[in-house]
N, C-alpha and C positions, 0 to 999 in steps of 0.2 A: 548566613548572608554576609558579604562584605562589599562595602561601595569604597569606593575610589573617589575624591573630588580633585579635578581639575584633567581629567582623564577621560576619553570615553570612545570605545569600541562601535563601529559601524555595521550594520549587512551586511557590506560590501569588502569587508575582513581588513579596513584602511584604522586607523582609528586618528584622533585630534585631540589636542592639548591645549588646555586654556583655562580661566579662570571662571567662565561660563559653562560647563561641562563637568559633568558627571556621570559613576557608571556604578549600576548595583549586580552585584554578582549573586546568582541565588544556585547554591551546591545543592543537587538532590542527590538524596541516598540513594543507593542498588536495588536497580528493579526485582520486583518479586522473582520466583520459576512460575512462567507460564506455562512449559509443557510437560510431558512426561519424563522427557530426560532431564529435563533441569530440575523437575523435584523429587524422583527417584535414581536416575541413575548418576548424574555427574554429583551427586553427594557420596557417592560411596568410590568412584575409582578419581576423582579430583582431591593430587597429593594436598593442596594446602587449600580445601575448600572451606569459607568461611561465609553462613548465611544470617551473624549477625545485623549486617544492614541491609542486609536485601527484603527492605519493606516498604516500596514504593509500590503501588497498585496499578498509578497511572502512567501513562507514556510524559515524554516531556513537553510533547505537542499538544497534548490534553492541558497540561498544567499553565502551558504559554497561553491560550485560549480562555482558562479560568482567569489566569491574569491578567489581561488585555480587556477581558469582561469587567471584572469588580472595583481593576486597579485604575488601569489605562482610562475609562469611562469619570472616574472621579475626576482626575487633574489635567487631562490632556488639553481641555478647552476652561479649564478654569480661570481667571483675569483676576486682576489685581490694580485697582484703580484704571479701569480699563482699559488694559493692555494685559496678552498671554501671559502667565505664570512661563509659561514651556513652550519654547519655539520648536521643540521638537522631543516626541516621547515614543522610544520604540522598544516592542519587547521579542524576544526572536532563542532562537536555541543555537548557539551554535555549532556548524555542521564541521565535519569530517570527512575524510576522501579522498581520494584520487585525484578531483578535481578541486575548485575554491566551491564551485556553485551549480547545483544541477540544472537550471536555467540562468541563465548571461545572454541578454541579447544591448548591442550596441544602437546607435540611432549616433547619424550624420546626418548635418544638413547647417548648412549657411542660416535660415529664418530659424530664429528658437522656439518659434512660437509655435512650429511645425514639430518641434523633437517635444513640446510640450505637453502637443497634445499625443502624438503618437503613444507617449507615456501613457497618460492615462487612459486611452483606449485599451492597450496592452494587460496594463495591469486591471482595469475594469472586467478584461475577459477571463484574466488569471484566478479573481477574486468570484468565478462560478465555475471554477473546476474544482472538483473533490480531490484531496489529495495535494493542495498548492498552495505550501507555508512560506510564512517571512516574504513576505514581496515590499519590497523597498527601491531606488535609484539613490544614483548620486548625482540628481538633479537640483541640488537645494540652491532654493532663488536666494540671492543676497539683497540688501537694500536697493531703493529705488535710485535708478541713474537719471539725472538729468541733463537734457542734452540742450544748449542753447545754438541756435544757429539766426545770424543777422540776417535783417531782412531787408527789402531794398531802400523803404523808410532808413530805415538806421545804418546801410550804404551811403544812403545820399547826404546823412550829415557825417559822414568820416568814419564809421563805429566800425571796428574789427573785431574777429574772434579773441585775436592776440589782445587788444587792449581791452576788450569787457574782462578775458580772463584775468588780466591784472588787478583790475579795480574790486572783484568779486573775491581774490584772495583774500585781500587787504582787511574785506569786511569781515566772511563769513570762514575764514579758514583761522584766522590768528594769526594775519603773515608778522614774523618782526621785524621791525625795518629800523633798531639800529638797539647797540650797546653802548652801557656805560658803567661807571661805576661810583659805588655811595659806601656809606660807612661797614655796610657788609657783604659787600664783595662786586662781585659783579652784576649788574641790572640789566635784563633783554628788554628794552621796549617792542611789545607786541598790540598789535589793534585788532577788535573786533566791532562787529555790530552788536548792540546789547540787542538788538528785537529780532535778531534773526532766526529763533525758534519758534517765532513766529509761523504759522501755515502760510501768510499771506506774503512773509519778508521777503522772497525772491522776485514777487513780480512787480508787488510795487518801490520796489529799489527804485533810489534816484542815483543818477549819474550825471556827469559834464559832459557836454559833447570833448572831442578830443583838441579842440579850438579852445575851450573853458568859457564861448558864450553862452550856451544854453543849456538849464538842467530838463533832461528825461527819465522817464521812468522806462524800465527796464522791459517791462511787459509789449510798451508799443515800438522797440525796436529790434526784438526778437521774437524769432518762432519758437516756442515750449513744447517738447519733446519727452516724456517720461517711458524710460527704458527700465526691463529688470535684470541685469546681469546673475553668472551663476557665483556660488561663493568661489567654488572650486574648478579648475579647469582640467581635463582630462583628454591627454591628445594618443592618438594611437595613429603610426604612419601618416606624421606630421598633421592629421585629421581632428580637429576637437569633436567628442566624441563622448554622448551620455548613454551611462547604462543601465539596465533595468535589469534588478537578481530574487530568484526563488528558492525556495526549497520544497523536495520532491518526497512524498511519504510512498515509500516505496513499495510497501506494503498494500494501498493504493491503487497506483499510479505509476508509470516511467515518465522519466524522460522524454524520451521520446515519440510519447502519444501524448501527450503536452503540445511540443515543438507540431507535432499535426495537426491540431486542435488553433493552433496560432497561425498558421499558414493561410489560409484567406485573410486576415485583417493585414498580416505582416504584408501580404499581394497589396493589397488594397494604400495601405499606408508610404509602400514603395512606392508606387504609380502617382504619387503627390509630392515627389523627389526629396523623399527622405531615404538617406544612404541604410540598410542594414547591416550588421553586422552580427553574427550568430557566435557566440560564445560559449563559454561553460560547457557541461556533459555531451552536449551534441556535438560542440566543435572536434571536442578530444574523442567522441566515438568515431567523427566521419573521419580522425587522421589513424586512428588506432585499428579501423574496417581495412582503410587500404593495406595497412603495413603489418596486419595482420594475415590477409589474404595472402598478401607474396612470402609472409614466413610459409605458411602454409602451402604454397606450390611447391616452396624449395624445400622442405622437408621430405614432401612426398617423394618427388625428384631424386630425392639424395639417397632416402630407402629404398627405393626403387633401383637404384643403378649399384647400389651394395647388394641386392637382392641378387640381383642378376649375374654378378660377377660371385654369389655363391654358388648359386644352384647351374649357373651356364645355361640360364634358363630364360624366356621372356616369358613364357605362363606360368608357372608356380610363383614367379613376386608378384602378379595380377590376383593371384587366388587369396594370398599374405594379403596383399593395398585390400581387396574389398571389404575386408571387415572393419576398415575404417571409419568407414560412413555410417556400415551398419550399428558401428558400437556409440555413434552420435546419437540414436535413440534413448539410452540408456541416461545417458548424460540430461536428456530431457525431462526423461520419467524424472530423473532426482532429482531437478527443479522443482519441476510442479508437485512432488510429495512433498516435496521441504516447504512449499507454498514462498516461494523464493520468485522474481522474473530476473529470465536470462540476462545476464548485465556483460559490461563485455571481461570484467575477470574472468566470465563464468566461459567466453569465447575464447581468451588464452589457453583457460582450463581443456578445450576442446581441441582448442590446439597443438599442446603438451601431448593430448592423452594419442594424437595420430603415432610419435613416436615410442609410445608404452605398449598400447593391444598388440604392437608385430610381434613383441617380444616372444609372448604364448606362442601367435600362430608360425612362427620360426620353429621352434621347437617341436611342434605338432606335426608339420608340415617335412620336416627334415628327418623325421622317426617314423611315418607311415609313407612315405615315396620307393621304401624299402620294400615293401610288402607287396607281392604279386596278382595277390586274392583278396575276396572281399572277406573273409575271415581273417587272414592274415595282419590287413589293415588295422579291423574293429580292433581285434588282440592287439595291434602296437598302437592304439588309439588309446587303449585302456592302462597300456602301460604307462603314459604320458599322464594320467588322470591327476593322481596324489599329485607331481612336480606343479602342474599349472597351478594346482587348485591354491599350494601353496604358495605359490607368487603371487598370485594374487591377492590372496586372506591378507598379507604379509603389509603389502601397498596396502588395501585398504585400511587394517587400522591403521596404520601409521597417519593415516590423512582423518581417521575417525572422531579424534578428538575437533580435530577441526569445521568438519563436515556439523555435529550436532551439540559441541560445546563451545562455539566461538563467541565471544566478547568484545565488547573495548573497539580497537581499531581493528582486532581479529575479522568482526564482521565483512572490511573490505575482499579477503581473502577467500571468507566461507564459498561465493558462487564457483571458485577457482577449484576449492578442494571437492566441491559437489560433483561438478564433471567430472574431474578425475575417477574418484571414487565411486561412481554409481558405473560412468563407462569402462569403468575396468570392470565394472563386477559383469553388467551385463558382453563383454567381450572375452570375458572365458569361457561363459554359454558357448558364443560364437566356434572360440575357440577348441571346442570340446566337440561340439555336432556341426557344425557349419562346414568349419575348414573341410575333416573327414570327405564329408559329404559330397560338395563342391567337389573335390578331389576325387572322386569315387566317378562324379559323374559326367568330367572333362575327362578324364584318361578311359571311361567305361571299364571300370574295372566290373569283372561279373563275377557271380556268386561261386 
């Protein structure tokens, strides 16, 4: 464990500096092997594996939990001559990724009182889904504002905003209103009110009218107004703008059955003219969907018109593109074995893998169009067998270690190498009985 004083790291991955802040760091050792390959096989083919500290049982989100229970319950609300020990005590794991935050949702809106409450509806709803850690904002109230504004009593004998703000400095701020100097150097004369810690001191302030006949108190010639400003202001597209951030156990839960699960309150909360604004893993899926999509038309596109200008053909690169799609099954299976959900590495991965499966069925396809008979075919079918089998074996480990030994930040990667690796495996299937086949049965080649 190592704390920091005067330091301290936020949720929302911002941190602050001061002499009211502190931050404890608590290092866990390396998680045990939980499965088969981590306690049998990546011991024996992992060149520098070392399972000295890998003796943690629990998750870190188990341990946050433990701690937020025994720790956070002790001093979160403890006082000290009655007032909090801790204005604020948060315990959280922090995340890793692609993105800062797998939930980020923003709140606009002119009334604060409106992004206040949106908050804690939000987060109230967050706090009954399974699966949805560290929920925090960067909503933190600052001290109370007080707002004075004349009223027509204190119009009628001359009183301005400008001139009560003067007289109020004088008292309650420390204004100095002049220098001099004495045997040790320079002296600020500054004035204050001695009783203005006082609860009572602001309202029953006396003042002069600004004539100097008559003394008032402050209460009967203003309106009292108490506001809470935020500490911090955060603007996006000139919009001040609070945000609310989670994290996602993805093992769980997604992302984005979250973000579904929030969509009638988010309707709801909108309809009361609070701006939203959707951020985090959702934001970056729906930009990463689109620009995802058109790599993948232009790929196709691109294979397809090299296809063409091989074979002088428009149906044999049709027979090559369709095992595309079909080898996206494959890609699925080795999710849900891996017990993994599709994330969108895992849709890059699929993406990659459309220009890898032509590969085989180019080779397949360009060595049985030779063949006149359906014998002739199988036999140049067979002779192709060993070359794919080994392209493929070949990609697949190379991606293997990754696929079932990934760690660290590796994890990001793993859904990336799953596609690949399972779609290529299940695409030399394809590539092996499909193409043939297909091809057998567009051209009717017979027996």
């Amino acid at each position: 464990m190592t704390s920091v004083i005067g330091f301290k790291f936020n949720p929302d991955a911002s941190f602050e500096i001061g002499e009211n802040v502190f931050q404890i760091f608590i290092n866990l050792h390396e998680k045990a092997p939980e499965n088969f390959f981590d306690r049998y096989i990546n011991p024996i083919f992992s060149l520098e594996y070392d399972d000295t500290d890998m003796v943690r049982n629990k998750k870190a989100q188990e341990i946050v939990k433990e701690i937020q229970k025994n720790v956070v319950s002790l001093f979160k609300d403890k006082q000290i001559n009655g007032k909090k020990l801790y204005e604020e005590f948060n315990v959280y794991v922090q995340q890793t990724g692609i993105v800062g935050h797998d939930i980020e949702i923003g709140f606009s809106s002119e009334d604060k009182s409106e992004i206040q409450n949106a908050l804690v509806k939000v987060e109230a709803k967050l706090l009954t889904i399974d699966g949805v850690e560290d929920i925090s904002d960067n909503a933190n109230e600052g001290e109370r504002e007080l707002k004075l504004r004349v009223n027509s009593y204190g119009q009628s004998l001359g009183f301005t905003e400008g001139y009560i703000t003067q007289v109020l400095r004088g008292a309650f701020l420390k204004s100095e209103y002049g220098k001099m100097f004495n045997a040790q150097g320079l002296l600020r004369i500054k004035i204050e009110d001695s009783q203005k810690s006082k609860s009572n001191a602001i309202e029953s302030f006396k003042l002069y009218t600004p004539d100097g006949q008559y003394r008032v108190r402050l209460k009967d010639i203003c309106d009292f107004t108490y506001i809470k400003s935020f500490v911090k202001i955060f603007k996006e597209d000139s919009e001040e703008v609070r945000s609310l951030y989670a994290r996602v156990d993805s093992s769980k839960i997604v992302s984005t059955e979250v973000m579904k699960m929030l969509t009638p309150l988010l309707q709801e909360i909108k309809s009361k003219g609070v701006e939203i604004k959707i951020k985090g893993e959702q934001k970056e899926n729906k930009k990463l969907k689109k620009e995802m999509s058109q790599a993948a038309i232009i790929a196709v596109f691109l294979i397809f018109i090299t296809l063409v200008w091989m074979f002088n053909s428009l149906l044999l690169p049709i027979i090559i593109l369709s095992t595309i799609p079909l080898s996206v099954l494959g890609a699925l299976v080795g999710t849900k074995v891996m017990g993994i959900y599709l994330t969108m590495p895992g849709i890059m991965g699929i993406v990659g893998l459309a220009g890898v499966v032509v590969n085989d069925g180019l080779i397949m396809l360009d060595f049985i169009r030779k063949g006149d008979t359906y014998e002739e075919i199988i036999q140049r079918a067979g002779m192709r067998l060993r070359p794919i089998i080994l392209t493929s074996v070949t990609t697949v480990l190379g991606l293997f270690s990754l696929i079932f030994f990934a760690s660290g930040q590796a994890l990001i990667l793993q859904p990336m190498a799953i596609s690949l690796g399972f779609g290529i495996a299940w695409a030399t299937v394809l590539n092996l009985f499909y193409v043939p086949l297909l091809y057998s049965v567009i051209y009717r080649v017979k027996a």
